[in-house]
Residue frames relative to the residue before (quaternion, step in Angstrom):
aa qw qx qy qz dx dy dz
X 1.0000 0.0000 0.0000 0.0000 0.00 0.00 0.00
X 0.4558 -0.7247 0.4295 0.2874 3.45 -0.73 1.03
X 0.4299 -0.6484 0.5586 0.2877 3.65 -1.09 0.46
X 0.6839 0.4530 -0.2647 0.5070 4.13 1.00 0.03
X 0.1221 0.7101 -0.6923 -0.0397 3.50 -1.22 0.01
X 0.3497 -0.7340 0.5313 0.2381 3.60 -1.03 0.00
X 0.1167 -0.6825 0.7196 -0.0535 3.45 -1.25 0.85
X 0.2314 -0.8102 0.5024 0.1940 2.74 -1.65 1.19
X 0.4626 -0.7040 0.5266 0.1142 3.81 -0.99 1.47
X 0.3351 -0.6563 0.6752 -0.0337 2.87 -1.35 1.24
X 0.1734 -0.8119 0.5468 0.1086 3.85 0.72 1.21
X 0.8150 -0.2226 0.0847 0.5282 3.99 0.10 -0.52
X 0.6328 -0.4795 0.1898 0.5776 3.65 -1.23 -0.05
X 0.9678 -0.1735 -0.1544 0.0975 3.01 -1.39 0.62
X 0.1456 0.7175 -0.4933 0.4697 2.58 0.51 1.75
X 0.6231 -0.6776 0.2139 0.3267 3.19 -1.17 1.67
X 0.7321 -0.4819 0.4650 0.1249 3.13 -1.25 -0.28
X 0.3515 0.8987 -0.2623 0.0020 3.50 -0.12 1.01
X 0.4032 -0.7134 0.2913 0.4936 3.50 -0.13 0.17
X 0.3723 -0.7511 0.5451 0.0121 3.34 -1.21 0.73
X 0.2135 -0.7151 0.6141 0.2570 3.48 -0.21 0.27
X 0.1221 0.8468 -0.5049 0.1140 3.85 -1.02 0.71
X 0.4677 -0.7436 0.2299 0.4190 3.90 -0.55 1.07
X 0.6369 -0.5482 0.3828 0.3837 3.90 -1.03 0.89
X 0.4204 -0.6295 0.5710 0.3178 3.27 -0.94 1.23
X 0.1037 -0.7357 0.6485 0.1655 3.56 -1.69 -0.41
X 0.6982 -0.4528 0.3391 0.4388 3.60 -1.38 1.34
X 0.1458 0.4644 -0.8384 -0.2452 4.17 -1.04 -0.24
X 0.9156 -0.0989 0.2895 0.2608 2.38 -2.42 -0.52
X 0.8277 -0.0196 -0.0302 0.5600 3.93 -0.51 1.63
X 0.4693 0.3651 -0.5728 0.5643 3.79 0.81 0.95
X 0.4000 -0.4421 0.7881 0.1530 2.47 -2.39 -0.03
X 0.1815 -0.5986 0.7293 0.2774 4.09 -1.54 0.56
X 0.2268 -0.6800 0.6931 0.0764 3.90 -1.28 0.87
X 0.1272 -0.5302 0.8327 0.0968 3.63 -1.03 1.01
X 0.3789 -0.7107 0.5927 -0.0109 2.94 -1.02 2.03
X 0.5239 -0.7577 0.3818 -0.0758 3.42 -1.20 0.96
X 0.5175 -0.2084 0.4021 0.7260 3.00 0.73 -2.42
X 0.0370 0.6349 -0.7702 -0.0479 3.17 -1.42 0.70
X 0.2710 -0.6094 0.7148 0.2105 4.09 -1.79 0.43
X 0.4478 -0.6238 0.6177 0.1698 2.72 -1.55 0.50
X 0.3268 -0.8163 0.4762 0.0088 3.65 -0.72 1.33
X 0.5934 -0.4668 0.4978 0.4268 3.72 -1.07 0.32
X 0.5224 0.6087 -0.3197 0.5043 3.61 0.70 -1.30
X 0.7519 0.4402 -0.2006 0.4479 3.74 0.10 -1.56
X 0.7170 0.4713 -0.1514 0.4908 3.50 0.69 -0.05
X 0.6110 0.3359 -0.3820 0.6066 3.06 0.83 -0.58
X 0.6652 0.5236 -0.3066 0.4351 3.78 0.31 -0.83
X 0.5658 0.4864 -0.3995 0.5326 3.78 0.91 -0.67
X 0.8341 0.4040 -0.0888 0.3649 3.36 0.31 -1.11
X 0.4508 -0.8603 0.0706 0.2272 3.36 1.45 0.14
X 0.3125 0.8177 -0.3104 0.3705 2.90 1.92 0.95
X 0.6536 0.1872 -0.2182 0.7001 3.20 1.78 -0.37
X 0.1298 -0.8313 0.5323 -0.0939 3.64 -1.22 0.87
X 0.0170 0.7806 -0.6125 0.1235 3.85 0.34 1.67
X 0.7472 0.0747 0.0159 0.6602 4.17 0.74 -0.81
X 0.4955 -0.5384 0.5530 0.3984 2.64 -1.98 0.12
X 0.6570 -0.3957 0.4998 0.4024 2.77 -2.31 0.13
X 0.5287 -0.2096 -0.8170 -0.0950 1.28 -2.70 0.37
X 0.1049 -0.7758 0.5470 0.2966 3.90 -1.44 0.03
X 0.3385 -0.7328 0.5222 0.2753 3.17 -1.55 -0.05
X 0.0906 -0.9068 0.4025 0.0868 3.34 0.64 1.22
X 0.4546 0.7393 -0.4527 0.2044 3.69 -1.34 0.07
X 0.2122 0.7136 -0.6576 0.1154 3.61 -0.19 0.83
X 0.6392 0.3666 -0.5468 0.3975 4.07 -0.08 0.55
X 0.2448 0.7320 -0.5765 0.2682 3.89 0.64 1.45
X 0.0153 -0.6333 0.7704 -0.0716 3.10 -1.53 0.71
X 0.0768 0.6487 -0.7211 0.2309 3.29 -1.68 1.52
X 0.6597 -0.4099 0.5626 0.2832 3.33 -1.91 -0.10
X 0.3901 -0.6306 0.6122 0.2746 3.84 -1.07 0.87
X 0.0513 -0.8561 0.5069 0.0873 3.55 -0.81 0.53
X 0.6812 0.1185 0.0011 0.7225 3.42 1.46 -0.67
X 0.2293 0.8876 -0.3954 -0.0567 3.59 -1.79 0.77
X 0.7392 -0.6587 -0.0105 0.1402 3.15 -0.29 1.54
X 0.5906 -0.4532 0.2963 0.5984 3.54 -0.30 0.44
X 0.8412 0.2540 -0.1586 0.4503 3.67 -1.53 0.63
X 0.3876 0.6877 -0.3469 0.5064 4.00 1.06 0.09
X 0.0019 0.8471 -0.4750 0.2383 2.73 -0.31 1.56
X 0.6596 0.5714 -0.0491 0.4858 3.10 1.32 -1.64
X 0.8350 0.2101 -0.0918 0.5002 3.34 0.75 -0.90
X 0.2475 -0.7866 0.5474 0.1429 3.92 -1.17 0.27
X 0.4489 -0.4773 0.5669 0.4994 3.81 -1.29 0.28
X 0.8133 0.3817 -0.3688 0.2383 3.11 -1.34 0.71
X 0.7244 0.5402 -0.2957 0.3098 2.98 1.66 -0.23
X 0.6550 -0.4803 0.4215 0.4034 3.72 -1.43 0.57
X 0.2660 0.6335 -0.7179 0.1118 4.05 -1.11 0.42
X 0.3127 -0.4323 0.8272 0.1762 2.69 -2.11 0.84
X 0.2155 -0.6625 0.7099 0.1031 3.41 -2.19 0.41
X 0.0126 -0.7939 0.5915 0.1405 3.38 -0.49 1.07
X 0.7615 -0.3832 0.1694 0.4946 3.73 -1.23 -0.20
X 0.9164 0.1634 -0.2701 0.2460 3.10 0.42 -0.41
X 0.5202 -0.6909 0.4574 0.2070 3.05 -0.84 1.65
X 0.6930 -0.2975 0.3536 0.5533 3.81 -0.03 -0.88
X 0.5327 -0.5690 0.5468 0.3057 3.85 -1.52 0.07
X 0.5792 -0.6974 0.2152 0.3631 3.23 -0.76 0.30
X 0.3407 -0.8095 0.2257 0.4216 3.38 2.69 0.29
X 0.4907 0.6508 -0.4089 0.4105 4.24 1.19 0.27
X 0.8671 0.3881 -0.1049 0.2941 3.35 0.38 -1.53
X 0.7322 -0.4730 0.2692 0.4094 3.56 -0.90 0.70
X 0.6242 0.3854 -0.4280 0.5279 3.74 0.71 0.10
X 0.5556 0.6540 -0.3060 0.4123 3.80 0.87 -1.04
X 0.6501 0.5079 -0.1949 0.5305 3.35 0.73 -1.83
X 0.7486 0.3778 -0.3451 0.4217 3.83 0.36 -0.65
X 0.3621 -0.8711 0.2782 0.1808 3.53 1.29 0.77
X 0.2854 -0.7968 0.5118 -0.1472 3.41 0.82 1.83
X 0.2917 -0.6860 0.5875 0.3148 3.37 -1.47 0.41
X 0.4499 -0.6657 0.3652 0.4701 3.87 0.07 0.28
X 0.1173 -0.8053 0.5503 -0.1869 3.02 -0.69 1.06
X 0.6059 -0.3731 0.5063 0.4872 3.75 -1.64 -0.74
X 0.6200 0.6538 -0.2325 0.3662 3.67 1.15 -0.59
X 0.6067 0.6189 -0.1149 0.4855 2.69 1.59 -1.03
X 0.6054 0.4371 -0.2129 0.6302 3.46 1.18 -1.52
X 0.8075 0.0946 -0.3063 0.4952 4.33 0.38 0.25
X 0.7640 0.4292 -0.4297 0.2177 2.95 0.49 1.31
X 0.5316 0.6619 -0.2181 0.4814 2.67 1.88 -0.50
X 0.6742 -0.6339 0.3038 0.2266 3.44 -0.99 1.55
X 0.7336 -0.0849 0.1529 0.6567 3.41 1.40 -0.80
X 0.0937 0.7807 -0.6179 0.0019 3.91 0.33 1.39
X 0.5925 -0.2868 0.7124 0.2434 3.26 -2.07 0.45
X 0.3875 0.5072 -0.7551 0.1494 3.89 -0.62 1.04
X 0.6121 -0.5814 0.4881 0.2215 3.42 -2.08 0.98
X 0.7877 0.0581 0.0284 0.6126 3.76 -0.57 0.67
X 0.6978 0.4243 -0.4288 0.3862 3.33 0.92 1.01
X 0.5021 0.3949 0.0267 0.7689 3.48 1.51 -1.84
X 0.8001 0.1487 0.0197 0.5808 3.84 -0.24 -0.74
X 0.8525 -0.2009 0.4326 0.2137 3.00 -2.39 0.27
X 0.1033 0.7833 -0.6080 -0.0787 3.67 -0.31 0.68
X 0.8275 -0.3958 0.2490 0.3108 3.45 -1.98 0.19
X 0.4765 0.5937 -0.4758 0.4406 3.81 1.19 -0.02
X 0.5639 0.5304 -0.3997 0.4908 4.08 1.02 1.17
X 0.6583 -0.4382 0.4627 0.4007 3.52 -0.99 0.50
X 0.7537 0.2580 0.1524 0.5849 3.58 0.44 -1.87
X 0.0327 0.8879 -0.4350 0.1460 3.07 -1.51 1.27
X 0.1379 0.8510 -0.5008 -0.0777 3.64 0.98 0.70
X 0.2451 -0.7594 0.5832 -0.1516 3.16 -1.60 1.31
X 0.5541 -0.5051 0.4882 0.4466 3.76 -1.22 0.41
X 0.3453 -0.7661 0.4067 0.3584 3.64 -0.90 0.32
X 0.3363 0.7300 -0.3843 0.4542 3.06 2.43 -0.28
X 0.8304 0.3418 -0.1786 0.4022 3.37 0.46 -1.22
X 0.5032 0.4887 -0.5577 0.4438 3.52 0.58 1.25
X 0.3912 -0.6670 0.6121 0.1657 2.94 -1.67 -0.09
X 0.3366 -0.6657 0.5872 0.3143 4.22 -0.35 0.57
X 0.2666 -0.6670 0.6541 0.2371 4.09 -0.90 0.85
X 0.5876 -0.4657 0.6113 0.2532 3.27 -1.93 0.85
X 0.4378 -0.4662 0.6918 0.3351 3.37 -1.39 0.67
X 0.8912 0.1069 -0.4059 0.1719 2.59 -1.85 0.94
X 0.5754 0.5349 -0.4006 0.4715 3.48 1.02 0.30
X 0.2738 -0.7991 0.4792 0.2385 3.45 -0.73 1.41
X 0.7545 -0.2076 0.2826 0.5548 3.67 -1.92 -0.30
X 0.7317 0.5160 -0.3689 0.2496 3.15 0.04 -1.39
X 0.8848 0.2708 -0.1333 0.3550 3.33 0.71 -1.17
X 0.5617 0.5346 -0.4137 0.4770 3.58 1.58 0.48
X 0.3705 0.4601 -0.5519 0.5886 4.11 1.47 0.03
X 0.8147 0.2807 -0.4313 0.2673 3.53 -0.91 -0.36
X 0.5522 0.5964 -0.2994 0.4997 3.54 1.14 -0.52
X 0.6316 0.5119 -0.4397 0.3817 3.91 0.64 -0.98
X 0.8817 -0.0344 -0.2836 0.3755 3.62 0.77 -0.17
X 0.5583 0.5843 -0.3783 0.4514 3.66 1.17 -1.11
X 0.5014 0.6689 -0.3339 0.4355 3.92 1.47 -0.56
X 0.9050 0.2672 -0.0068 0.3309 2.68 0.12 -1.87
X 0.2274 0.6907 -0.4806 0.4901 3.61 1.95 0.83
X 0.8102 0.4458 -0.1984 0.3247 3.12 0.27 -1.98
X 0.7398 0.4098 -0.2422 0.4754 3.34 0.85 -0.87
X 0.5898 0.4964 -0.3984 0.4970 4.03 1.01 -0.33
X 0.5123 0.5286 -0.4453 0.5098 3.79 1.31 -0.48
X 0.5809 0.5283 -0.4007 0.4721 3.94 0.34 -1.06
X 0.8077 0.4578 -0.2487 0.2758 3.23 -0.11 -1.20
X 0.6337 0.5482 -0.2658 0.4768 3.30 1.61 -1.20
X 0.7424 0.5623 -0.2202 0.2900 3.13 0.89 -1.42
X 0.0880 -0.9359 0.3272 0.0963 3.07 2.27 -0.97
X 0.1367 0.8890 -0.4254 0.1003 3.48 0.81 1.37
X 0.4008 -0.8034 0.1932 0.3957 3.46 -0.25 0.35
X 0.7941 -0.4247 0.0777 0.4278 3.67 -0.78 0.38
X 0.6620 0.3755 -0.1090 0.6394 3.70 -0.34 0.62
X 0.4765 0.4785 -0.6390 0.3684 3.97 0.55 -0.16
X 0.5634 -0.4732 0.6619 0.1432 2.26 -2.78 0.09
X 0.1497 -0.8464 0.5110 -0.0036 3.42 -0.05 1.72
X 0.1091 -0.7603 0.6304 0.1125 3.93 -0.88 0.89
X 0.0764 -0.9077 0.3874 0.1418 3.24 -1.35 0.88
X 0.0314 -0.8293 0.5432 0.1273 3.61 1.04 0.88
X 0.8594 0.0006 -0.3796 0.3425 2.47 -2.25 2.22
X 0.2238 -0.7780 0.5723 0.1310 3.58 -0.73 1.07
X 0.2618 0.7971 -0.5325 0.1123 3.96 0.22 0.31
X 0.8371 0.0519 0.2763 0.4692 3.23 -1.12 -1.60
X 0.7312 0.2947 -0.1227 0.6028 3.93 0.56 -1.14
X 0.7710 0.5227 -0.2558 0.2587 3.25 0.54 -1.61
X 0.7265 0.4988 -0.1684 0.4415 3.60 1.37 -0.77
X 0.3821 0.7171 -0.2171 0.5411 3.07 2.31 0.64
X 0.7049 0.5579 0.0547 0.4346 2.68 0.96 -1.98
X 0.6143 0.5288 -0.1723 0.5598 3.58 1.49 -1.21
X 0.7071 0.3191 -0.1630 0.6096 3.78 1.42 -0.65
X 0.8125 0.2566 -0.3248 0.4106 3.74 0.28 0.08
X 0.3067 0.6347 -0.3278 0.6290 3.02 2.05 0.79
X 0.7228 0.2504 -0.2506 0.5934 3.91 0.73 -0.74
X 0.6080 0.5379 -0.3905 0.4341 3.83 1.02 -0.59
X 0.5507 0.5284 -0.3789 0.5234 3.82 1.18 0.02
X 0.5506 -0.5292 0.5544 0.3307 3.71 0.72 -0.94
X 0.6016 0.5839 -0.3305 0.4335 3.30 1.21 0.32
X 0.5695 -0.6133 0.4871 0.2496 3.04 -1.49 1.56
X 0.0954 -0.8263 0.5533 -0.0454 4.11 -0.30 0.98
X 0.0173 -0.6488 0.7601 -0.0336 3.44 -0.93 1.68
X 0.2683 -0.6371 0.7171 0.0893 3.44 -1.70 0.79
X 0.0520 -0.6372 0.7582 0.1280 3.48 -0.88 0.84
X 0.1712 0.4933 -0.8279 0.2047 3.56 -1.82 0.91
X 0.5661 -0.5355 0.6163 0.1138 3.06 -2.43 0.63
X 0.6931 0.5479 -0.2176 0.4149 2.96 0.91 -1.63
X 0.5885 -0.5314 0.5481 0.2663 3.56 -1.32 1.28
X 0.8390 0.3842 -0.1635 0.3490 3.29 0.10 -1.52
X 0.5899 0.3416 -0.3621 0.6357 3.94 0.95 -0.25
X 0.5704 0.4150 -0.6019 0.3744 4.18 0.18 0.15
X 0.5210 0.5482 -0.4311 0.4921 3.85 0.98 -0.84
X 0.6276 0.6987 -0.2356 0.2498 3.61 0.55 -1.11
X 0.6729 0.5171 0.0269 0.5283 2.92 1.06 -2.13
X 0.6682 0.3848 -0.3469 0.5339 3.49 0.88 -1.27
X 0.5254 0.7017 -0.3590 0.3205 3.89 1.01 -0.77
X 0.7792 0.4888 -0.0040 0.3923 2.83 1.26 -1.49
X 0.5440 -0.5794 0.1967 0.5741 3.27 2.01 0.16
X 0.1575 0.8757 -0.4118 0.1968 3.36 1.11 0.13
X 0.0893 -0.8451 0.4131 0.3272 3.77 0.25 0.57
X 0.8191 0.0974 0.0066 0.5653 3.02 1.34 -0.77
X 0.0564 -0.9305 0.3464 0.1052 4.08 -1.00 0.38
X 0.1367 -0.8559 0.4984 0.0181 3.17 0.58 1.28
X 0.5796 -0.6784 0.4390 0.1051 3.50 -1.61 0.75
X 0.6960 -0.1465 -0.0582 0.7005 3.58 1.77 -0.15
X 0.8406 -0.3340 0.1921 0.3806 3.15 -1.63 -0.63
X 0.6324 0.5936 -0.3031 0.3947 3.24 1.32 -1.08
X 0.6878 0.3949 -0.2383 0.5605 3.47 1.40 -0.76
X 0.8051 0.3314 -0.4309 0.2373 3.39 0.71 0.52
X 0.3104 0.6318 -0.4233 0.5704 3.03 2.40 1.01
X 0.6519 0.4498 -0.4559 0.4060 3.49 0.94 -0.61
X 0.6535 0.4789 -0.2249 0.5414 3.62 0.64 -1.01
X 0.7046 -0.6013 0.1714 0.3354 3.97 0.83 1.07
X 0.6663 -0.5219 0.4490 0.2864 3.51 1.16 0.10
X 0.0604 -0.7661 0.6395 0.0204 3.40 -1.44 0.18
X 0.5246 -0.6352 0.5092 0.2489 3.54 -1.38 0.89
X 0.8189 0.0195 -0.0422 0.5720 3.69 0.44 -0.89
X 0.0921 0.7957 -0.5980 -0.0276 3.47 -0.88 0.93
X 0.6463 -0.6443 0.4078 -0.0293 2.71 -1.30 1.97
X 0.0466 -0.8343 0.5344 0.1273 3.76 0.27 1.20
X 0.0696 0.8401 -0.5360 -0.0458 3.84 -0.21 0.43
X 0.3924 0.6916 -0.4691 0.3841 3.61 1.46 -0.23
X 0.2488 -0.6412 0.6689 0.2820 3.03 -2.22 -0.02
X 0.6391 0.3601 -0.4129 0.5398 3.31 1.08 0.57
X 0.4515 -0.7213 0.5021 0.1540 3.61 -0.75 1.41
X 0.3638 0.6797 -0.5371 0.3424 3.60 1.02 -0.28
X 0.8693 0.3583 -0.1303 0.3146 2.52 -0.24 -1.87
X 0.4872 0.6415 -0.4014 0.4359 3.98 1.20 0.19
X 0.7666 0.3877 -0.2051 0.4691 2.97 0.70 -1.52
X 0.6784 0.4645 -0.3746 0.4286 3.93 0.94 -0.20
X 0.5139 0.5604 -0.3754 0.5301 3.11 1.55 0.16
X 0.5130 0.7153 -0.3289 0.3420 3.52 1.05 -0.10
X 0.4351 0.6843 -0.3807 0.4443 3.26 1.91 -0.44
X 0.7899 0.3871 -0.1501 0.4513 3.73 1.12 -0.88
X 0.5101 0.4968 -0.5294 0.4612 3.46 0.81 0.12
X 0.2149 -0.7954 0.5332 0.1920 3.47 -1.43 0.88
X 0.7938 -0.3044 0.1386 0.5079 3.10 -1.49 0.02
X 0.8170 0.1538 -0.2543 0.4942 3.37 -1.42 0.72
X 0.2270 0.8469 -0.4356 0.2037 3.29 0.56 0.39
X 0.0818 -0.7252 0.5945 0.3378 3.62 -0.91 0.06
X 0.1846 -0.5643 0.7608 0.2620 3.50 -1.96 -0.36
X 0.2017 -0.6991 0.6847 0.0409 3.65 -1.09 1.39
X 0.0091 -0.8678 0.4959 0.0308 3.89 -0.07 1.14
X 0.1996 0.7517 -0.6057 0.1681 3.58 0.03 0.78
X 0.4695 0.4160 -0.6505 0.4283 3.95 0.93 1.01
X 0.5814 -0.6711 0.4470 -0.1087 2.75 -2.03 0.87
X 0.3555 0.7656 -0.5026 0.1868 3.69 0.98 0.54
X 0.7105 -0.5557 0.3061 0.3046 3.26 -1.73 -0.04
X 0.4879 0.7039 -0.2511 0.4511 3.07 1.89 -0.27
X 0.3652 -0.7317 0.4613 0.3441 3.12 -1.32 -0.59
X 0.5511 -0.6113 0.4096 0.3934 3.53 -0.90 0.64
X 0.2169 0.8489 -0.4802 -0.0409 3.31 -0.36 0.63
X 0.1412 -0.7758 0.6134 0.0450 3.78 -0.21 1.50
X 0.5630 -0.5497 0.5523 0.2754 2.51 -2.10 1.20
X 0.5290 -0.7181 0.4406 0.1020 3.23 -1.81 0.82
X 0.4143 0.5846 -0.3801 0.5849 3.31 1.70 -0.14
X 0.6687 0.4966 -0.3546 0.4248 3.39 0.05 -1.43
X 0.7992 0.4137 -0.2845 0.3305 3.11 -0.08 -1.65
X 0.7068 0.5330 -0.2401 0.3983 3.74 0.47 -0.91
X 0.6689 0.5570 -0.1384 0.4725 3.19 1.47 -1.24
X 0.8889 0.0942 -0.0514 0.4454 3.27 0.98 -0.50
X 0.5147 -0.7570 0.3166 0.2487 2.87 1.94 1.71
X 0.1567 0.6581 -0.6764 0.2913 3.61 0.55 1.27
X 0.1670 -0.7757 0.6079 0.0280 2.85 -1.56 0.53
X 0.2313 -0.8170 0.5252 0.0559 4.18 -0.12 1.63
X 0.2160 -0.6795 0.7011 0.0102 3.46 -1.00 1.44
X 0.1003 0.6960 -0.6547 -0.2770 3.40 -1.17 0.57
X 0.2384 -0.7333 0.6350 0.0477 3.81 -0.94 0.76
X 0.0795 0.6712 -0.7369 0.0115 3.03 -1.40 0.21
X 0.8148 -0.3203 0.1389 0.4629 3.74 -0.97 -0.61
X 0.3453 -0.8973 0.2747 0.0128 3.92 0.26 1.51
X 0.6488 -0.2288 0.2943 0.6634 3.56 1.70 -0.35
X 0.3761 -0.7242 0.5344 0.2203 2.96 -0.96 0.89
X 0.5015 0.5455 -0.5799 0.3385 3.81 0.96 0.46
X 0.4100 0.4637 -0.5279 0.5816 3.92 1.46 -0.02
X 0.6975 0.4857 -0.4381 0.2926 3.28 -0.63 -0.74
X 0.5706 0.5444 -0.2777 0.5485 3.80 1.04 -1.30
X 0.7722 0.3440 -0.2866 0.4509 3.90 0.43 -0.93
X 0.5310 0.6054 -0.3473 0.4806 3.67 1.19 -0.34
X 0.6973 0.3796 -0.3276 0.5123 3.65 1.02 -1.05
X 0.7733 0.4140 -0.3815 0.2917 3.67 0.58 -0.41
X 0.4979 0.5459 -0.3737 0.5607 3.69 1.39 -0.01
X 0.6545 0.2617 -0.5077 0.4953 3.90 0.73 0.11
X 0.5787 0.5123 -0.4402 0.4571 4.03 1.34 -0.67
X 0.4215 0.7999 -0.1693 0.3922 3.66 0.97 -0.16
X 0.8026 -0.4355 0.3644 0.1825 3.12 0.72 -1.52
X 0.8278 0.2762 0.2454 0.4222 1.74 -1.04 -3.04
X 0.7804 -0.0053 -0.1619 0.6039 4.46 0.80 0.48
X 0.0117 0.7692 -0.6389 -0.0052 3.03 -1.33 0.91
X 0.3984 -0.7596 0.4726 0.2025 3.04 -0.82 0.92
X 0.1196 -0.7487 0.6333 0.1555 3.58 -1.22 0.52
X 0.1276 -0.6580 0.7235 -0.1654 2.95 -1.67 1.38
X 0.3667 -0.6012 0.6753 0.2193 2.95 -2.09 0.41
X 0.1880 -0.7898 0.5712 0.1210 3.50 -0.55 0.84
X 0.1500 -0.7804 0.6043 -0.0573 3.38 -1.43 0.95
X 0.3694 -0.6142 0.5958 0.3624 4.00 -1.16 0.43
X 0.4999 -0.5584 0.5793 0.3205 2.94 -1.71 0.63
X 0.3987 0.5789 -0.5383 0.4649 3.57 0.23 0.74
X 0.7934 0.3365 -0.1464 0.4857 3.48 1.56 -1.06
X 0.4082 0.7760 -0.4631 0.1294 2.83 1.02 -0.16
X 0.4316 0.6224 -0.5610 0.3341 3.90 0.72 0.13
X 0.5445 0.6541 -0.2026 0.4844 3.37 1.44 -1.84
X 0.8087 0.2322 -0.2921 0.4547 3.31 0.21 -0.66
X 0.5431 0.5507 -0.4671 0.4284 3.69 1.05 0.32
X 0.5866 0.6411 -0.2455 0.4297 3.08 1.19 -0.92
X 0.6222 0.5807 -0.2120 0.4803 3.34 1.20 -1.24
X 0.6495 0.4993 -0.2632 0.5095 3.68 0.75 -1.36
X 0.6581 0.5596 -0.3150 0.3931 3.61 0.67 -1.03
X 0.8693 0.2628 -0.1308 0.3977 3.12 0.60 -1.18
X 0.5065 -0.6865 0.3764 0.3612 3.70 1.40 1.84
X 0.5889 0.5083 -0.5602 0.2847 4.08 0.20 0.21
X 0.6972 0.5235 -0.4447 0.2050 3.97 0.84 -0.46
X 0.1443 -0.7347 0.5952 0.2918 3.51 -0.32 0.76
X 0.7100 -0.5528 -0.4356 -0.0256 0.68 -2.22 1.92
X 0.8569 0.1909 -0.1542 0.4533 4.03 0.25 -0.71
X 0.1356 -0.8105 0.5286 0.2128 3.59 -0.96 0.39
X 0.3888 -0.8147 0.4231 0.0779 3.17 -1.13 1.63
X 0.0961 0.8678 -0.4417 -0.2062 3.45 -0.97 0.36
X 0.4334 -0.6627 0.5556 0.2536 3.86 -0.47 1.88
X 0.0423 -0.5241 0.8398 0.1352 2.80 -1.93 0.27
């Protein structure tokens, strides 16, 4: 077994990508080593390449939507085996000391902003954009047969948003699901929205993501809010954008009692009108990634079938290309990199 593997470094903000040659991590005590696979490239991963978000210093190794083969495992490992399939989302585990920890939390997105000092992948630590990876074995997940590399890296997180929002938001059967912004999450969200049995309106501008959306089972695609009150509205609408505008003008269509599940991401702030909201006893979920038993039910509905995710796929030789690609909002919808 070689003593080297290679990871690609992120030398400062934005600046390309490269591969690096670097010494092979190894299992301690309650990891797992992963012979990475596929990793996607995330909003998160970007913002953090580029220096708008900031947890360490450069250089980084960024990546938490990896999936690979267990190869080696650590003292006290129990849970996991060489040979087995895992996906690694961000959060590994909390750091179990501090006054959020102590109030015994499932690990969670909640966890990663609150916890005094979390274990996140390709955030706090070394992420999956590397040949080799040692990891919490808590903080994997076992993949469903049938569902390949390609398509369980995009699912570990832009997936598992969309579908932990469903679950939080917990509409009832037969609702009328809105999804503002088809991208990375949103083109998730538009499929594990119809895999529930839900009636699904996409709101987007863009000519070329309404084909998309309607591709994606979309029943219907309206162009803002006014057109998506005119066309009957919706019970839960699904914020997946990074540009809150367009959410809140979609607000024209959410009806009474409604919810809004917000797990897009912008520098701004969400600001909702107060009349509306009070007046018509709406009700704002923020969600993000909710337990990894969502996550488990997210991987079997793409192993399933019943959602598939689309991606551009790239060697890790390319993997600059495929940063480049993610950056510049044209790869539909997620961009993959194989090893």
């Amino acid at each position: 077994m070689s003593s080297s593997t290679h990871a690609a470094v992120v030398p400062g903000p934005r600046e390309p990508w490269v591969l690096q040659e670097r010494p092979r991590p190894g299992a301690g005590p309650g990891q797992v080593l992963v012979e990475v696979r596929a990793g996607a490239v995330c909003g998160t991963d970007l913002w953090m390449a580029h220096g708008d978000l900031s947890y360490r210093p450069f250089p980084l190794v960024l990546g938490h939507e990896g999936v690979g083969e267990v190869v080696a495992v650590g003292a006290g490992v129990t849970s996991r085996a060489v040979g087995d399939r895992v996906g690694m989302p961000m959060v590994q585990r909390g750091c179990g000391t501090c006054a959020f920890c102590r109030q015994e939390h499932p690990a969670s997105f909640v966890t990663a902003a609150n916890c005094a000092s979390p274990v996140l992948t390709g955030v706090t630590v070394d992420g999956a954009f590397a040949e080799h990876v040692a990891v919490d074995a808590v903080g994997t997940v076992v993949l469903p047969d049938g569902i390949s590399y390609e398509d369980a890296a995009p699912t570990l997180c832009a997936g598992y948003t969309s579908w932990a929002a469903l679950r939080r938001a917990a509409p009832a059967p037969g609702a009328r699901v809105g999804v503002v912004g088809i991208g990375g999450v949103g083109h998730f969200a538009v499929q594990y929205a119809k895999a529930a049995g839900h009636h699904v309106t996409a709101v987007t501008r863009s000519p070329d993501k309404e084909r998309a959306a309607r591709e994606l089972g979309a029943d219907e695609v309206v162009g803002d809010g006014a057109a998506l009150a005119a066309s009957g509205g919706v019970d839960l609408l699904l914020h997946t954008s990074s540009n809150h505008a367009s959410a809140l003008d979609a607000l024209q269509g959410l009806r009474p009692w409604g919810k809004v599940a917000v797990m897009g991401i912008a520098p701004d702030d969400f600001a909702l009108p107060a009349l509306g909201l009070v007046s018509n006893s709406w009700q704002v979920v923020g969600t993000a990634h909710n337990g990894l038993e969502h996550l488990v039910e997210a991987l079997q509905l793409v192993a399933d079938g019943r959602v598939a995710p689309v991606s551009e796929v790239f060697a890790f030789a390319d993997v600059e290309q495929a940063h480049q690609r993610a950056a510049s909002g044209r790869a539909r919808f997620k961009a993959v990199v194989t090893f």
